[in-house]
N, C-alpha and C positions, 0 to 999 in steps of 0.2 A: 504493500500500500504506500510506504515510503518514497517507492519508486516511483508508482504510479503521480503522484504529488509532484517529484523532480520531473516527470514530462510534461505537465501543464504548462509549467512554468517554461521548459524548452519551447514548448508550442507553441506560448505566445511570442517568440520572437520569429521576427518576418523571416520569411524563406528557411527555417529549420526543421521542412517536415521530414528532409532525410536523414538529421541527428536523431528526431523521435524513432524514425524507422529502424536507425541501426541499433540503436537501445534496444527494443523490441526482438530484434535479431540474437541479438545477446542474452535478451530476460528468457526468450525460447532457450536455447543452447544450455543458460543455468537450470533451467527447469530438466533437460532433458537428462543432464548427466546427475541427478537428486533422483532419477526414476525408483519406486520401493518396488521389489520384484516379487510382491507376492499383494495379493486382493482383498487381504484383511483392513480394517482401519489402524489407521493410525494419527500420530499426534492427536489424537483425541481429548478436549477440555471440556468443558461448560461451554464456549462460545465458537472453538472450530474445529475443525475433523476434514478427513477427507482420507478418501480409499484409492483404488489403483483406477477404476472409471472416473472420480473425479481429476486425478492427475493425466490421464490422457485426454479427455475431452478440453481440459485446460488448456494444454499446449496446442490443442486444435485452435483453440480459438486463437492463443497466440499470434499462432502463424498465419490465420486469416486476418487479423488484426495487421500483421507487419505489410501482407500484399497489397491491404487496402489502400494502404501510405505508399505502395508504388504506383498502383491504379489508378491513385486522385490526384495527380500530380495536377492536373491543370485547371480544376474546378477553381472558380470566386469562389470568395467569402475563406479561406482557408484556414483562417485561426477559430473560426467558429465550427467550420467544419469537422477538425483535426481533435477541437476540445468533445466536441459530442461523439469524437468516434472511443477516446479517451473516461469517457463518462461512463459510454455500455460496458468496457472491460472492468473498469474499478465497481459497477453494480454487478460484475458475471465476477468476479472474486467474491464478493459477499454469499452470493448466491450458491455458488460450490462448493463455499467453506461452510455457512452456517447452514445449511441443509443436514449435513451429517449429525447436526443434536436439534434443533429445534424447528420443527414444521411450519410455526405462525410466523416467524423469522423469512425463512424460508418463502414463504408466499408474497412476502412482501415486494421483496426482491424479484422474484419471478414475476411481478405485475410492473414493477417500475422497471425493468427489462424493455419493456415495450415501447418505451417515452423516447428514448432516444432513438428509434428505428420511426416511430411515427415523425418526430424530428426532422431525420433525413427524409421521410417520404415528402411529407409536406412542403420544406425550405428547398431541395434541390431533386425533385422529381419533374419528369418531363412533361406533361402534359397538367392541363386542369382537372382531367380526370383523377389529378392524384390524390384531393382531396376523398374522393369517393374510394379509393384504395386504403388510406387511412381510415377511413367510418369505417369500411367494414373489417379492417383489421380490429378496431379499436372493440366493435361490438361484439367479433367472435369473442374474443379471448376474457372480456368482461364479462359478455352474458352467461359461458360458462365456468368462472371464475368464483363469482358470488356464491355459488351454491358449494364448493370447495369451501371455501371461507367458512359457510353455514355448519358443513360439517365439522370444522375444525373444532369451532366454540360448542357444539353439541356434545362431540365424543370427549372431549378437553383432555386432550394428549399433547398439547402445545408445553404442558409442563415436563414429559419425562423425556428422558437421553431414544432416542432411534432404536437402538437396539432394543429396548426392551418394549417396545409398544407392542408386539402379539400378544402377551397376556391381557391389554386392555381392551381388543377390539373382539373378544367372542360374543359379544351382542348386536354387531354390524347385521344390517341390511341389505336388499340390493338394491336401494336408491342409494345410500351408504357407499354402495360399491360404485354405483353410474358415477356419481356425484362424483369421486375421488380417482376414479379415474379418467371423464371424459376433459377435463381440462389440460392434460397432456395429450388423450388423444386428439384434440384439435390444434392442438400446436404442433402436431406431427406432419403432418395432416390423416385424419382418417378418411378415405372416402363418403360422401354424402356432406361432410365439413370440411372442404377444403377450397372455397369457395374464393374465398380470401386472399389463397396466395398465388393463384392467374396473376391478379389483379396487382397485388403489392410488390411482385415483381415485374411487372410490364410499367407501374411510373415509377416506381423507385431506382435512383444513378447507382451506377456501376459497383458502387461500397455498399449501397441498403442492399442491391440483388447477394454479394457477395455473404453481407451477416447475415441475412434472411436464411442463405443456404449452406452456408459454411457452420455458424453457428446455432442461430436460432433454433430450426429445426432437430437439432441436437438436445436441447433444454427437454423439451419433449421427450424426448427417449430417455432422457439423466432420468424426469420426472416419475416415469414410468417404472422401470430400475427400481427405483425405493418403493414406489407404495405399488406395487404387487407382493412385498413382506405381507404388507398389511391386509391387501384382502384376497389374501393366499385360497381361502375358501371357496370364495364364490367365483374365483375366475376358474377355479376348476369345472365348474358348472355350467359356466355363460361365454369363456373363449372359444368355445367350438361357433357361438353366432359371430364374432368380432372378427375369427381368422375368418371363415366362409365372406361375411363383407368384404375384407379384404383382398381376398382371393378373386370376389366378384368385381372389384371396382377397380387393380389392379388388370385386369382385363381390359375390360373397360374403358380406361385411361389411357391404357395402349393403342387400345383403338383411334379414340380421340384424336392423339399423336401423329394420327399418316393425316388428318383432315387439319392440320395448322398452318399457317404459312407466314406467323409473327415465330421468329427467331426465338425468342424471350419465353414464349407460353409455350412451348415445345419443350423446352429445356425445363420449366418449371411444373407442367404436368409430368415429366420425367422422376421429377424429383419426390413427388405423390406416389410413383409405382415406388421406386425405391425406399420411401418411407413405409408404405405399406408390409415390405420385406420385414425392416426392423421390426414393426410391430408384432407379426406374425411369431419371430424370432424371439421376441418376450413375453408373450403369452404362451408360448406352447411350456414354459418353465423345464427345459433342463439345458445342459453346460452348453452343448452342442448349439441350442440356439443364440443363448447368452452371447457365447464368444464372435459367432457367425454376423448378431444386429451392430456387434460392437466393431467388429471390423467393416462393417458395409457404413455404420456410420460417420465413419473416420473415410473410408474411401471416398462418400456419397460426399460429405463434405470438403474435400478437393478438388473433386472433380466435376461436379455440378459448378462449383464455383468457377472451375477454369475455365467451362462451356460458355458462363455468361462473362466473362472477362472478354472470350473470343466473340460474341454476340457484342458485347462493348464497339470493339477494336471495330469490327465492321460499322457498325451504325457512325460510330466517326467519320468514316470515311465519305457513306451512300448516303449518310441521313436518312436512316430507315431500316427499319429491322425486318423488312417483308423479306420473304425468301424469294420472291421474282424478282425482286431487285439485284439482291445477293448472288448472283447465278455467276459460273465461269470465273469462278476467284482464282482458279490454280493457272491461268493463264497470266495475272498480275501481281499475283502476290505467293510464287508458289512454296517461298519459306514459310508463311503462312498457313497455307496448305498441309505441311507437312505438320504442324501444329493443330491443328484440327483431326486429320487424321488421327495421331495421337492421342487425343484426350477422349474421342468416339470409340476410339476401340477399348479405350478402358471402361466409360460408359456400358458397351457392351460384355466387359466382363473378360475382355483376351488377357491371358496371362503375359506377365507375369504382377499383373494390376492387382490391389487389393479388393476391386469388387469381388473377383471371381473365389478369392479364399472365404470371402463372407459369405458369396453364395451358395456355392459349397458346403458350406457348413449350413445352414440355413436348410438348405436340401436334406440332409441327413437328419436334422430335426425333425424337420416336417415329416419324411419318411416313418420316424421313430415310432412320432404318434399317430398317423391315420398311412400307412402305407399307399393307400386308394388315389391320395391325394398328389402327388407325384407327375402324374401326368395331365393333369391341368398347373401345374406350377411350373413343369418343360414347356409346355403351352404357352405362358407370360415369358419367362427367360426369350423364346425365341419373338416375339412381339419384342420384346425391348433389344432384341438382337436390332432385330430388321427397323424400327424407327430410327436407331441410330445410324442405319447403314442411310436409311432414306435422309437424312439429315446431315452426315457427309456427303452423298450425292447429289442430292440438291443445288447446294450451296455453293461446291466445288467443279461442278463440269456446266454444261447448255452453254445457253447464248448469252453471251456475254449485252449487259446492260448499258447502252453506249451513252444516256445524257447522263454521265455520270460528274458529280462536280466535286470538290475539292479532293482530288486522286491526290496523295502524297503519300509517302514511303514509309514501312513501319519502323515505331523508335525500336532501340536498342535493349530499352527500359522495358516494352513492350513484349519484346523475346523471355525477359529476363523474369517477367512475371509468370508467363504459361511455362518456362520450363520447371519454376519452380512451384506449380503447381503438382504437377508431371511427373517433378521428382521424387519427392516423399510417397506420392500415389502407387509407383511399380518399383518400389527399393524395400519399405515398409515388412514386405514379405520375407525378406533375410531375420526382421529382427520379433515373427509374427509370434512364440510364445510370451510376452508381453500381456497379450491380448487375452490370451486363453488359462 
């Protein structure tokens, strides 16, 4: 937090968004070589805690945090900018740490999370539609927010330490259970509630698309994680309807994905099938799935974000994120090309990328418990194979778009961001017991 305090202060001086960045470079690297190799808790108090998913999700957001500060190099407003991106990280450390003992704590944080993402949408969002991306952000996540709240002061567990709340909740219900758990699943998104983030990612710039999907939708799945402790019960009773949703809408959603031709919602209905994985992956409750949501989460989160980084890069160029626009890029831009390529095939899961270890894993879950279920899940893998091929395709070959205006050549910076998306995404796999 110390730190976080000494970057403000960096921030506010003119043109120092690349000292905050390398800082950030280096708070990753410290964080990394402190990794605890085993998934119990530790440092454990009254006021902070945190286990081995909160230390890797952590460093995720780090490092989304750092790329953002490559990405926004050229936006106005930049001390305002650079302090609210600086704001979500110092509220996602409260939020990480004080989760591990105290729930009311906890929620607080996970609702003021959202202040500075409505922030960017509003202040540096591209259309007027952005306001109406903001409403309905602002009302998923409240409308089913309060009712979590409701429970909290009901069951009044906000007093004892995490671990020990299973002895207090054997009189839960299954509103009890709706209640506590649909406010993660809409910030995942679950299908049927995912309404929201089309939306807040087509006006929100290049940095909202990146937290939206690097981190945000992460919190979701942290959320998920702990309070299935809590209602261990009934999800053994009611996940057979949540994974079948998901199964169905996962379909579904793939579908969707061949009928898009906004750059932006292509990649963020993507990011819906892939959430739907995780979720699946922690309701079916054993290791197999666990490890499997936890590495698609960490993947999904590099890689979705490097896709709208690449979605960025274009829209700079054409002014416009339509895919008719975008057509025959590998004809101007073919190092670019090769970066696309690249981050689609991970998308699709080619090895030696960390989707395909999550998927994998994910599979043998699913397997475990309903064997049946397996080839309608082949079924979606190859759906999210093929929109990704149609979405390298697309973009990268036809007829090239000739009133094209401000054609200029990609920075340097610009390289430097998709490879280091890129990186960690197909390396990760050397150092994959971490994970499991």
């Amino acid at each position: 937090m110390l730190f976080l305090f000494s970057m403000i202060f960096l921030s506010s001086k003119f043109n120092s968004w690349w000292l905050v960045q390398n800082f950030f470079f280096f708070f990753f690297f410290f964080m990394y070589f402190k990794i605890p190799m085993f998934n119990y808790f530790l440092n454990i108090s009254y006021l902070f805690g945190m286990d081995m998913i909160f230390y890797l999700l952590f460093m995720l957001s780090i490092w989304i945090i750092s790329l953002v500060y490559i990405a926004s190099i050229n936006l106005k407003f930049s001390y305002y900018y650079y302090f609210n991106n600086l704001m979500y990280i110092f509220i996602l450390i409260f939020f990480f740490c004080f989760f591990s003992d105290n729930f009311l704590i906890f929620y607080i944080f996970y609702e003021i999370n959202l202040i500075p993402i409505i922030i960017l949408i509003y202040g540096w969002g591209y259309q007027y539609e952005r306001f109406k991306a903001g409403f309905y952000l602002f009302i998923y996540m409240i409308f089913f927010s309060l009712p979590f709240f409701g429970c909290l002061l009901n069951l009044n567990i906000d007093y004892f330490m995490f671990m020990y709340y299973l002895d207090y909740l054997n009189y839960m219900n299954l509103f009890y259970y709706l209640f506590l758990m649909f406010i993660f699943l809409v910030k995942m998104p679950l299908f049927l509630f995912h309404i929201w983030l089309p939306k807040a990612h087509v006006e929100a710039p290049i940095s909202g698309s990146m937290i939206l999907a690097g981190i945000m939708l992460k919190l979701g799945g942290f959320g998920i994680y702990r309070v299935l402790m809590l209602v261990f019960k009934f999800n053994l009773k009611f996940n057979l309807y949540f994974i079948s949703l998901c199964l169905l809408g996962m379909f579904y959603l793939s579908l969707i994905c061949f009928l898009q031709s906004d750059l932006k919602i292509l990649i963020a209905y993507s990011s819906v099938v892939h959430m739907g994985l995780v979720i699946i992956g922690f309701l079916i409750y054993n290791n197999w799935g666990y490890s499997g949501a936890l590495l698609l989460m960490y993947a999904h989160g590099l890689c979705s974000s490097g896709l709208f980084c690449l979605s960025n890069i274009c829209y700079i160029r054409f002014k416009s994120r339509s895919m008719f626009m975008n057509k025959g890029l590998i004809n101007i831009y073919p190092f670019l090309s090769f970066w696309w390529f690249m981050l689609c095939s991970s998308n699709m899961s080619f090895p030696p990328s960390l989707n395909l270890f999550g998927e994998v894993f994910l599979l043998i879950s699913l397997m475990s418990w309903l064997d049946y279920l397996y080839s309608f899940y082949f079924l979606i893998l190859i759906c999210m194979f093929l929109y990704s091929l149609y979405l390298y395709l697309y973009t990268q070959y036809g007829k090239l778009y000739l009133s094209m205006n401000y054609l200029f050549n990609i920075f340097l910076s610009e390289y430097l961001l998709l490879f280091l998306h890129w990186l960690p995404l197909n390396l990760i796999f050397l150092i994959t017991e971490i994970f499991i």
